[in-house]
BAVO-189770 format. One line per 4 residues: number of its first residue (from 1); their letters; for each residue x, y, z of N, C-alpha, C. Coordinates in steps of 0.02 Angstrom, whole numbers, always signed. Example, Ala and Ser with C-alpha at 12.3 -4.5 7.8 and 13.67 -1.06 7.14 Angstrom:
2
1 = as = +660:-284:+390:+615:-225:+390:+660:-165:+390 ~ +642:-112:+354:+684:-53:+357:+645:+2:+394
# end
This chain:
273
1 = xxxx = +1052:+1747:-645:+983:+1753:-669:+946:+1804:-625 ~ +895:+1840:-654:+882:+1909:-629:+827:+1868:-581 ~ +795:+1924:-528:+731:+1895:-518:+668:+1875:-541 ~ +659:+1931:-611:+620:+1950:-642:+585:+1879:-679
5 = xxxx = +651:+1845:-690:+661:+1770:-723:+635:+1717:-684 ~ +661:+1726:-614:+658:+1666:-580:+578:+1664:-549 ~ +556:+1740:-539:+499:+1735:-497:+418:+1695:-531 ~ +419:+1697:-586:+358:+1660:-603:+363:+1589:-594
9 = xxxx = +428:+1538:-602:+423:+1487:-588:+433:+1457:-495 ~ +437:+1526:-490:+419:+1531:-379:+346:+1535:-363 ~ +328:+1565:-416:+259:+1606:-389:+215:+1563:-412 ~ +179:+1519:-394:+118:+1464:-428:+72:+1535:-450
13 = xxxx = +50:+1555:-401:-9:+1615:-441:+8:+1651:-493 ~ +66:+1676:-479:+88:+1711:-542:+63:+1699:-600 ~ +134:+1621:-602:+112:+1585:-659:+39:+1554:-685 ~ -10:+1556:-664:-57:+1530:-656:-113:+1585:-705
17 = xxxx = -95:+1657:-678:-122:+1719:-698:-93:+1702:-797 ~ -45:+1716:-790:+7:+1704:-877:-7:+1648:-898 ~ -17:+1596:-887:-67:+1551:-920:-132:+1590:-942 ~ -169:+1582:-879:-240:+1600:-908:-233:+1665:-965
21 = xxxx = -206:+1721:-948:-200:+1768:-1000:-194:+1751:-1051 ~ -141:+1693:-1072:-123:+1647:-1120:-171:+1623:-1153 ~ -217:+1588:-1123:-271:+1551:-1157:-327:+1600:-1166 ~ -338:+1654:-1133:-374:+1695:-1168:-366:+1731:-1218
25 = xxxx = -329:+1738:-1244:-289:+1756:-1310:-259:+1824:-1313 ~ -226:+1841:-1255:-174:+1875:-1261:-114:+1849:-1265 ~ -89:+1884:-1328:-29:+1879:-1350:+31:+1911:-1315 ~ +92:+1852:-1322:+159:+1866:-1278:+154:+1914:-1265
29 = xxxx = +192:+1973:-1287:+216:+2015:-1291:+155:+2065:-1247 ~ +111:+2058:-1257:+45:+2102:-1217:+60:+2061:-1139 ~ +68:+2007:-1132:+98:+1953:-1066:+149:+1972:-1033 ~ +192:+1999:-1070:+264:+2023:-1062:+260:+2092:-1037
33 = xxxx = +208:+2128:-1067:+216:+2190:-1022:+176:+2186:-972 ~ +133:+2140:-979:+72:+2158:-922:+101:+2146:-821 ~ +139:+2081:-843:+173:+2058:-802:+235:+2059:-773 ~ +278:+2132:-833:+356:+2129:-829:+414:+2077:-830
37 = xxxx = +391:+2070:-897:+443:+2003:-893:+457:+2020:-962 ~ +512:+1975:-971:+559:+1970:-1051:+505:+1930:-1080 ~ +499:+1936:-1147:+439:+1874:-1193:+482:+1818:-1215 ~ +538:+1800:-1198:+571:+1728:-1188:+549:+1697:-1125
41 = xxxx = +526:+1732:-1077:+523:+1701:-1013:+436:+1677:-1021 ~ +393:+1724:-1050:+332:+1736:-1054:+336:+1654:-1109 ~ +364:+1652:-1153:+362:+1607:-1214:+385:+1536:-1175 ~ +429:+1535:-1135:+458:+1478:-1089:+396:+1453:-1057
45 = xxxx = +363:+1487:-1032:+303:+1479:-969:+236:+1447:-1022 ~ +233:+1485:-1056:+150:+1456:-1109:+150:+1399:-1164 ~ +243:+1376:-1178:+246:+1327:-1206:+273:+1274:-1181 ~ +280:+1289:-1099:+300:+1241:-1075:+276:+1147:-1085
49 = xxxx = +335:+1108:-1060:+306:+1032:-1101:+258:+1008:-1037 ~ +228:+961:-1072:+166:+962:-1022:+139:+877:-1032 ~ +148:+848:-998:+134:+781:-994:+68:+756:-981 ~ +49:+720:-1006:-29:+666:-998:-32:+641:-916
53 = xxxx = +41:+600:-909:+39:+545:-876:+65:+568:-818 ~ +67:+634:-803:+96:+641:-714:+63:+689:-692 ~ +89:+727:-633:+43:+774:-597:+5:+833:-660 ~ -38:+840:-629:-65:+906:-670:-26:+988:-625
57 = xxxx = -24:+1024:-697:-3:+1086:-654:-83:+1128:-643 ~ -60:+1181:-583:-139:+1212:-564:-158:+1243:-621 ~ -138:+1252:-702:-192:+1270:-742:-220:+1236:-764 ~ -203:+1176:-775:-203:+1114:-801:-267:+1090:-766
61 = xxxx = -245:+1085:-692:-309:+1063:-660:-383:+1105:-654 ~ -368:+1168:-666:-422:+1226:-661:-467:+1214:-693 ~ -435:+1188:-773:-468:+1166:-830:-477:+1085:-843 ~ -456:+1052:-812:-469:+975:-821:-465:+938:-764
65 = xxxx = -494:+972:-728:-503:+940:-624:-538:+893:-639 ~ -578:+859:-691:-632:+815:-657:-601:+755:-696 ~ -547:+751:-717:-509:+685:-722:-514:+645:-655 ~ -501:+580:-662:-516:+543:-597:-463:+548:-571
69 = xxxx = -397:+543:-601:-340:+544:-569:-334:+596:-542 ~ -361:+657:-551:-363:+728:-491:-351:+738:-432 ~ -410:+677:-386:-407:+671:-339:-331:+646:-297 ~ -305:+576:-342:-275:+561:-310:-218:+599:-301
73 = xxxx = -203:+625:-356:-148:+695:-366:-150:+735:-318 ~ -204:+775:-292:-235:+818:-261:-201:+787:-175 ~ -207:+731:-188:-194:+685:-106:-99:+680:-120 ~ -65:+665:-146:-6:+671:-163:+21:+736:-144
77 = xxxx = -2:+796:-176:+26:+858:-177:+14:+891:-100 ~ -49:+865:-67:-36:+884:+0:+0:+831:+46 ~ +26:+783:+16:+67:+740:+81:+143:+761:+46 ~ +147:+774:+6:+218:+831:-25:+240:+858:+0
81 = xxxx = +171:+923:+12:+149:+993:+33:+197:+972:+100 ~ +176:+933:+128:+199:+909:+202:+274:+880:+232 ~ +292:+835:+195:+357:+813:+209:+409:+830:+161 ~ +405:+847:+92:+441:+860:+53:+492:+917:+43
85 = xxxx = +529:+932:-2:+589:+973:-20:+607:+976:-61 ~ +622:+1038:-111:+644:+1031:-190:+714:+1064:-173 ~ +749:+999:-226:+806:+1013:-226:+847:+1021:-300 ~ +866:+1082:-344:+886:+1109:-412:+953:+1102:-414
89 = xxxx = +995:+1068:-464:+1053:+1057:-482:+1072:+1055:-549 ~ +1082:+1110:-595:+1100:+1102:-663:+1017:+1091:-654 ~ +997:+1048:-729:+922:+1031:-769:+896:+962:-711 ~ +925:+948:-672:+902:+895:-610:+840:+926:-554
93 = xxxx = +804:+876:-532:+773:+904:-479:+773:+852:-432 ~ +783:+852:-365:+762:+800:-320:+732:+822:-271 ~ +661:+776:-286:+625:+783:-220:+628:+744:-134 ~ +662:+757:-86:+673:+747:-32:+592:+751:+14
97 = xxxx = +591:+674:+30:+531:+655:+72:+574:+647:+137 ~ +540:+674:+201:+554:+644:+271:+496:+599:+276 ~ +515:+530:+287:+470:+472:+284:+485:+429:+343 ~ +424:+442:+381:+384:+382:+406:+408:+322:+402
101 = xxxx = +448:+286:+432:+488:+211:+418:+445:+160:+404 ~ +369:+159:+424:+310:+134:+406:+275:+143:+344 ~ +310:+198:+293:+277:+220:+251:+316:+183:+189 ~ +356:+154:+179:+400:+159:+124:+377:+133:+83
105 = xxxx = +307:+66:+90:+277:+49:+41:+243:+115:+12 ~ +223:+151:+28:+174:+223:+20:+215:+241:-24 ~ +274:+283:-16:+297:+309:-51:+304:+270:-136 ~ +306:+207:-121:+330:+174:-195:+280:+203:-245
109 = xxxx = +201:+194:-197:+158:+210:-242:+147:+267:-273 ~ +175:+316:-222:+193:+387:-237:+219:+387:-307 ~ +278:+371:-334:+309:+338:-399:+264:+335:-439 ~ +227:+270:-419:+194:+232:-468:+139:+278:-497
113 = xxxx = +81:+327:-464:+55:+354:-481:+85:+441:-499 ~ +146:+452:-498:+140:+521:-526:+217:+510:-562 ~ +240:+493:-566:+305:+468:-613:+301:+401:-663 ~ +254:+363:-671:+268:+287:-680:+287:+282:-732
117 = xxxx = +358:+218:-724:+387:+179:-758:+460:+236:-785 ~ +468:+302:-733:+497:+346:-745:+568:+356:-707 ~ +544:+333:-648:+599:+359:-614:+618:+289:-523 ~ +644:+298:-484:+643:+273:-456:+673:+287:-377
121 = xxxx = +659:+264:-313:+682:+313:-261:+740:+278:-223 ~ +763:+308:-175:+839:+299:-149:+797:+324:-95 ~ +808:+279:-33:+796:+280:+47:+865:+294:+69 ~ +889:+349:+123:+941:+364:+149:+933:+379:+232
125 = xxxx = +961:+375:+275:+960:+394:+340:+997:+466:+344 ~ +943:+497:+374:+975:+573:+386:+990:+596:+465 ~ +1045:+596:+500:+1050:+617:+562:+1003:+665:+596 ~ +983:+709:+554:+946:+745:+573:+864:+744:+597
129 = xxxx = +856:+698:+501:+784:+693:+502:+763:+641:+513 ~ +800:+596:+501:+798:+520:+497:+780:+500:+439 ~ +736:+440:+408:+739:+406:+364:+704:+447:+286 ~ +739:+462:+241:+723:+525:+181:+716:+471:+131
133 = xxxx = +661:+491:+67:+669:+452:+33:+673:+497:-41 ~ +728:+493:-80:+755:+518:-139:+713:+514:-197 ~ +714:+567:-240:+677:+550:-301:+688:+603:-333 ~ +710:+566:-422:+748:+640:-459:+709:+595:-537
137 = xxxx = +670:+669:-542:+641:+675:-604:+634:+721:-601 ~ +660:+756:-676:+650:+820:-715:+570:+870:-698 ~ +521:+841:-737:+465:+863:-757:+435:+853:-692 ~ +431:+793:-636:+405:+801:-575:+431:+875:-550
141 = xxxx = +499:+888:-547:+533:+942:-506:+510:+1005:-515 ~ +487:+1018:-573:+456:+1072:-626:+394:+1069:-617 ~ +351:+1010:-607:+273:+1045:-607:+269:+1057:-509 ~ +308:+1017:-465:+297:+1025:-392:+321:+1088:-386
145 = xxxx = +382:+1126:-412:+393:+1189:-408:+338:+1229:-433 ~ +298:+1220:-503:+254:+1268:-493:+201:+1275:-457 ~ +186:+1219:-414:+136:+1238:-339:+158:+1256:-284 ~ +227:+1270:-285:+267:+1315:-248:+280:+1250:-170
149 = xxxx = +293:+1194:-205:+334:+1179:-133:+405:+1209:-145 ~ +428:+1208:-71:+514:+1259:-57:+553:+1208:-89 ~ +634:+1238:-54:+660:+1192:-85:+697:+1190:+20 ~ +758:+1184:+9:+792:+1197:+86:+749:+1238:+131
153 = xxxx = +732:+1288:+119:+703:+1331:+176:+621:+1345:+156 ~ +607:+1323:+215:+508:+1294:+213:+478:+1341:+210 ~ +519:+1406:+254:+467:+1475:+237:+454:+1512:+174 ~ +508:+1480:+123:+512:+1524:+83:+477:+1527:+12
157 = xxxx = +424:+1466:+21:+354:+1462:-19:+314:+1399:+15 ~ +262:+1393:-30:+201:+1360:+9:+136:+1361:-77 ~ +103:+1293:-53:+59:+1273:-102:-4:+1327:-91 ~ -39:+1366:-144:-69:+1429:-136:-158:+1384:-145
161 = xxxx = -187:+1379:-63:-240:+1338:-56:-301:+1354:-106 ~ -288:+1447:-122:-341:+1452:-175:-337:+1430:-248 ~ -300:+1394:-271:-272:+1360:-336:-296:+1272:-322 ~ -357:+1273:-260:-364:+1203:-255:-425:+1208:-265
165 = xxxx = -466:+1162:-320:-534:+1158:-326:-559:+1136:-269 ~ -635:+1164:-240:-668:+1144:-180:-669:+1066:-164 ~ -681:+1051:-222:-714:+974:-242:-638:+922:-217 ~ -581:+967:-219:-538:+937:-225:-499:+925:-149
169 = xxxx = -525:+1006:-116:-455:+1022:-61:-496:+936:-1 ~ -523:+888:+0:-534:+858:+53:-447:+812:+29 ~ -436:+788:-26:-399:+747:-20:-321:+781:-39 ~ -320:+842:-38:-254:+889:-14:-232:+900:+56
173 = xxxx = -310:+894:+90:-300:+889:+159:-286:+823:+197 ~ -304:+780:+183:-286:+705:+180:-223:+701:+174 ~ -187:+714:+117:-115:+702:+108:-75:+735:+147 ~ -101:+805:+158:-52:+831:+216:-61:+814:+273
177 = xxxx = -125:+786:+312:-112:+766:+376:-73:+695:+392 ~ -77:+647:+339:-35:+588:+320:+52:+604:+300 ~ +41:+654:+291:+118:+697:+264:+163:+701:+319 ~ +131:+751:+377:+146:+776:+440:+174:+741:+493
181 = xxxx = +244:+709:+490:+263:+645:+513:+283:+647:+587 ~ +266:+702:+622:+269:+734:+701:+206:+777:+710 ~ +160:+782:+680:+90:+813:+698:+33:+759:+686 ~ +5:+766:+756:-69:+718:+744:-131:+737:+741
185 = xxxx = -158:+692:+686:-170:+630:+710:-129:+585:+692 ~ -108:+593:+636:-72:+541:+602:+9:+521:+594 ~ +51:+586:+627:+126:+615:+644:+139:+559:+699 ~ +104:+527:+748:+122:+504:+799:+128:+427:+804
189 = xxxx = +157:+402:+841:+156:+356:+845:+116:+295:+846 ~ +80:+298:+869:-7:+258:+879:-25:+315:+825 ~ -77:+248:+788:-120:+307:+738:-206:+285:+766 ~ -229:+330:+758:-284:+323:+787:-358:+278:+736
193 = xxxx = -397:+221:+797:-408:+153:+750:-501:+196:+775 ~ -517:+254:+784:-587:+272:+783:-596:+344:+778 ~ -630:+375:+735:-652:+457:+748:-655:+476:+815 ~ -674:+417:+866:-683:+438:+931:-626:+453:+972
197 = xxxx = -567:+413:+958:-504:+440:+947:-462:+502:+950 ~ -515:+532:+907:-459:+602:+881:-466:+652:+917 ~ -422:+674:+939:-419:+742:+1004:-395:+797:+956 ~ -356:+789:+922:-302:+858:+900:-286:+860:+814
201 = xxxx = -319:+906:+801:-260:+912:+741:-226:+969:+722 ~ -165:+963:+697:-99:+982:+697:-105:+996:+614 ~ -75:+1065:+576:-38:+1085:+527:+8:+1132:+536 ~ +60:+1118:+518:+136:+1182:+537:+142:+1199:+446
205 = xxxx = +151:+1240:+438:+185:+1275:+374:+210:+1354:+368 ~ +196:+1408:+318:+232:+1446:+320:+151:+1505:+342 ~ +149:+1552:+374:+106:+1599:+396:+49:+1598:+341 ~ +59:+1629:+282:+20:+1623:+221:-11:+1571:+211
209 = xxxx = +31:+1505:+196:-22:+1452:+214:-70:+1424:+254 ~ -45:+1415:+320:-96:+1386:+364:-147:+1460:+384 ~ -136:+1501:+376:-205:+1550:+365:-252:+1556:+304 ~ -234:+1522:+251:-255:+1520:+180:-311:+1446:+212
213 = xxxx = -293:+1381:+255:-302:+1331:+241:-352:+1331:+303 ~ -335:+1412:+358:-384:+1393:+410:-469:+1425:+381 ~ -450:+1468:+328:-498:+1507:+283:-548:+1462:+263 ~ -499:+1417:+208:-541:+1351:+172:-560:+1317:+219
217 = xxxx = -542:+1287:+276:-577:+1247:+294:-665:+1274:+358 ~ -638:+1341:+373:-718:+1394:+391:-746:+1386:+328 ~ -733:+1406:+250:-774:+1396:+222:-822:+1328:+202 ~ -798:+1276:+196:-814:+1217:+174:-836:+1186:+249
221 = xxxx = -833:+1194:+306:-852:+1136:+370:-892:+1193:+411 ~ -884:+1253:+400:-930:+1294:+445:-908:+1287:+505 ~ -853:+1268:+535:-821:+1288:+619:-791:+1348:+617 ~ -760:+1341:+683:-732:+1416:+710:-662:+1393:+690
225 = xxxx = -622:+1465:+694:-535:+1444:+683:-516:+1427:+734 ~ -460:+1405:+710:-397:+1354:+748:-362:+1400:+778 ~ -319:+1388:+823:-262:+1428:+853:-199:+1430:+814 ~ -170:+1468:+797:-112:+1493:+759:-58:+1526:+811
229 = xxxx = +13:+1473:+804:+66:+1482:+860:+123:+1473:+827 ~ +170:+1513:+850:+232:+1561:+788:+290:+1455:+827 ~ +337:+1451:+800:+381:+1422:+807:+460:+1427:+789 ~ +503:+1400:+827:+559:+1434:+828:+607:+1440:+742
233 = xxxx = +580:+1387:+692:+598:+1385:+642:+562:+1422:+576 ~ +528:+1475:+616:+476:+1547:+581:+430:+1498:+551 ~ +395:+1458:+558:+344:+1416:+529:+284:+1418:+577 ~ +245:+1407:+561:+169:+1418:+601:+145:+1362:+622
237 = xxxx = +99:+1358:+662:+75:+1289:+687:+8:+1286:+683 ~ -39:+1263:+658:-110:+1289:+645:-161:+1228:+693 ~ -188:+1233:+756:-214:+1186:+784:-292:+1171:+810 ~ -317:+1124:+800:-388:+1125:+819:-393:+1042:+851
241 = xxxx = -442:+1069:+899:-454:+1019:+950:-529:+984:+958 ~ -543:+936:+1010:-607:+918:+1003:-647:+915:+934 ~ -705:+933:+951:-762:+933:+880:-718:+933:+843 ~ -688:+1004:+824:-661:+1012:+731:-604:+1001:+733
245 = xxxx = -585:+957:+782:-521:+912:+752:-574:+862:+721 ~ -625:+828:+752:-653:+752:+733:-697:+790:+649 ~ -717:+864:+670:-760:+875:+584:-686:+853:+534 ~ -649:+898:+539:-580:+887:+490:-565:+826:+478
249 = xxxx = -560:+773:+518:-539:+730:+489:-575:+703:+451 ~ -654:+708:+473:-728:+675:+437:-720:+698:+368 ~ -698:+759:+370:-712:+802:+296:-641:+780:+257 ~ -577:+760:+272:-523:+736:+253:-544:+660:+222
253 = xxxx = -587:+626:+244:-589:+554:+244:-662:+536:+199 ~ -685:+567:+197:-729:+560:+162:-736:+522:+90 ~ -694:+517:+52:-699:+480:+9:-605:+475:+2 ~ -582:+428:+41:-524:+417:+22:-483:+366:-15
257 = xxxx = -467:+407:-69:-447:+363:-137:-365:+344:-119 ~ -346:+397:-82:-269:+360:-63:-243:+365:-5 ~ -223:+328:+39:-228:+353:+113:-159:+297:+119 ~ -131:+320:+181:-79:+269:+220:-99:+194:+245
261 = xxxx = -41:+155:+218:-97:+94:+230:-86:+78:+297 ~ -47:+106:+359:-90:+101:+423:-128:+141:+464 ~ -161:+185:+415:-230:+189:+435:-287:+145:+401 ~ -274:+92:+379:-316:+49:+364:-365:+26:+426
265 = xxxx = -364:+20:+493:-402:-6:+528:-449:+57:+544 ~ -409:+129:+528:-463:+178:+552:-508:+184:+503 ~ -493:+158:+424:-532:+172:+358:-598:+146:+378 ~ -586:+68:+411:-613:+23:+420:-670:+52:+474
269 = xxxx = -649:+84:+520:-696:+103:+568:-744:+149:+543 ~ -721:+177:+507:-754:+260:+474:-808:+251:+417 ~ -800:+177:+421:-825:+150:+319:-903:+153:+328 ~ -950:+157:+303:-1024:+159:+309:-1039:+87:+314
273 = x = -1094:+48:+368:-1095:-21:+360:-1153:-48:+334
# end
C-alpha cells in the first residue's frame, strides 16, 4: 500500500480537512485532487461507517461537541492519549493499555462507555511494562487511529490538541494526567489527597505534542511555559512546577465527569462545600 493511501488515516488533520471539504460540498474528485489522493481513498474516508454509540471522530465532534457524552469521551481519549497503543492485524485492531494495577476497575468502564455491550478486555503481565490490558474492536481501532494515537512506536504520531474544542481540552487533560502511569501527580505511587499537595506536573509525548498542549494550556490558564526535556526514547517531557502545576490541575478538575476512582479522596477535597 502506497503512502499516498495510508497517510490520511495517520494524519487526524488531514483527514479532518477531507471531511470538512466534504461537507462543504465539494465533490470527490475536486477532494481527490485537492489533496492527492485516488477518489477510492477520498470515497473510503467521506463514507466512512460511523456509529451513534462510541467515540466520536474529530469531525464528528467539531460538529456535535455539545453532546453530553463529549466530555466523557474527551476524558477517555486523553487517558488513551497516555497509556495506550494501536495495534493492526488483517481488519483487527487492538488497543494495548499499560495499566495501573489499581485501575482495572477503570478500565472496565473504559468498555462500558466507548464500546458497550461490544467487546471485552484481556489483562496480561508484560515483563517489560507490567500489567497491559487488551482490547480488540474494529471501529474503536479506526476512530482512535484517526486522532492519531501510534501504534508500537510513540513518536510516530500524537493526538493533534488543535482538533480539541476549548470547552472540551479540561477533561483531555484529565485523562492524560490519570493516563500517565510514571508521571505525577497521578503516575506515582501515593496520589495526592489535597491541591496543597501538588508540587509537579509531568506530560511526556512526542515534540509536536507536548508543545501543541504547552500552547493550549498559556492560552486557556494564562501562565508561563513549562520546561521541555528531550529523553532517551526521542519523546519529550513537558514539566511545570509549583503554582501551575496546582493552576493545571484546578483547570483539569474542574468539572470531573470521569476520573480514577483513587482519586476519590482528592475529588473530595477539591469539591465546593
Amino acid at each position: 500500500m502506497t503512502m499516498a493511501r495510508r497517510l490520511p488515516r495517520r494524519d487526524p488533520l488531514r483527514l479532518f480537512h477531507i471531511q470538512s471539504d466534504f461537507a462543504a460540498g465539494l465533490a470527490p474528485t475536486d477532494i481527490a485532487k485537492k489533496h492527492e489522493l485516488p477518489v477510492p481513498a477520498v470515497l473510503q474516508i467521506v463514507r466512512g461507517r460511523k456509529r451513534d454509540d462510541g467515540l466520536l471522530d474529530p469531525f464528528q465532534l467539531a460538529h456535535d461537541g455539545t453532546r453530553g457524552r463529549s466530555t466523557t469521551q474527551m476524558y477517555w481519549l486523553g487517558y488513551i492519549a497516555a497509556c495506550g497503543r494501536l495495534y493492526h492485524q488483517g481488519p483487527s485492531s487492538t488497543l494495548v493499555l499499560d495499566v495501573d494495577r489499581r485501575d482495572v476497575e477503570h478500565v472496565r468502564q473504559l468498555i462500558e462507555d466507548l464500546v458497550p455491550g461490544r467487546t471485552s478486555c484481556e489483562f496480561c503481565e508484560s515483563n517489560q511494562n507490567g500489567l497491559q490490558a487488551y482490547i480488540r474492536d474494529r471501529d474503536l481501532g479506526t476512530l482512535l487511529s484517526q486522532w492519531g494515537i501510534p501504534s508500537a512506536d510513540p513518536t510516530e504520531g500524537s493526538v493533534p490538541i488543535s482538533l480539541i474544542p476549548g470547552s472540551l481540552l479540561p477533561h483531555f487533560v484529565r485523562g492524560y494526567l490519570e493516563g500517565s502511569r510514571n508521571q505525577p501527580p497521578f503516575g506515582l505511587t501515593l496520589v495526592p489527597a489535597t491541591m496543597a499537595s501538588i508540587r509537579t506536573v509531568a506530560v511526556v509525548g512526542p515534540q509536536e505534542f507536548v508543545t501543541a498542549l504547552a500552547g493550549a494550556l498559556r492560552k486557556h490558564l494564562a501562565i508561563g511555559p513549562g520546561t521541555i526535556t528531550g529523553r532517551r526514547d526521542r519523546l519529550k517531557t513537558l514539566t511545570y512546577k509549583g503554582t501551575k502545576a496546582k493552576k493545571i490541575v484546578q483547570y483539569a478538575y474542574r468539572d470531573p465527569t470521569r476520573s480514577i476512582p483513587r482519586a476519590a479522596k482528592f475529588l473530595q477535597s477539591i469539591r465546593p462545600r
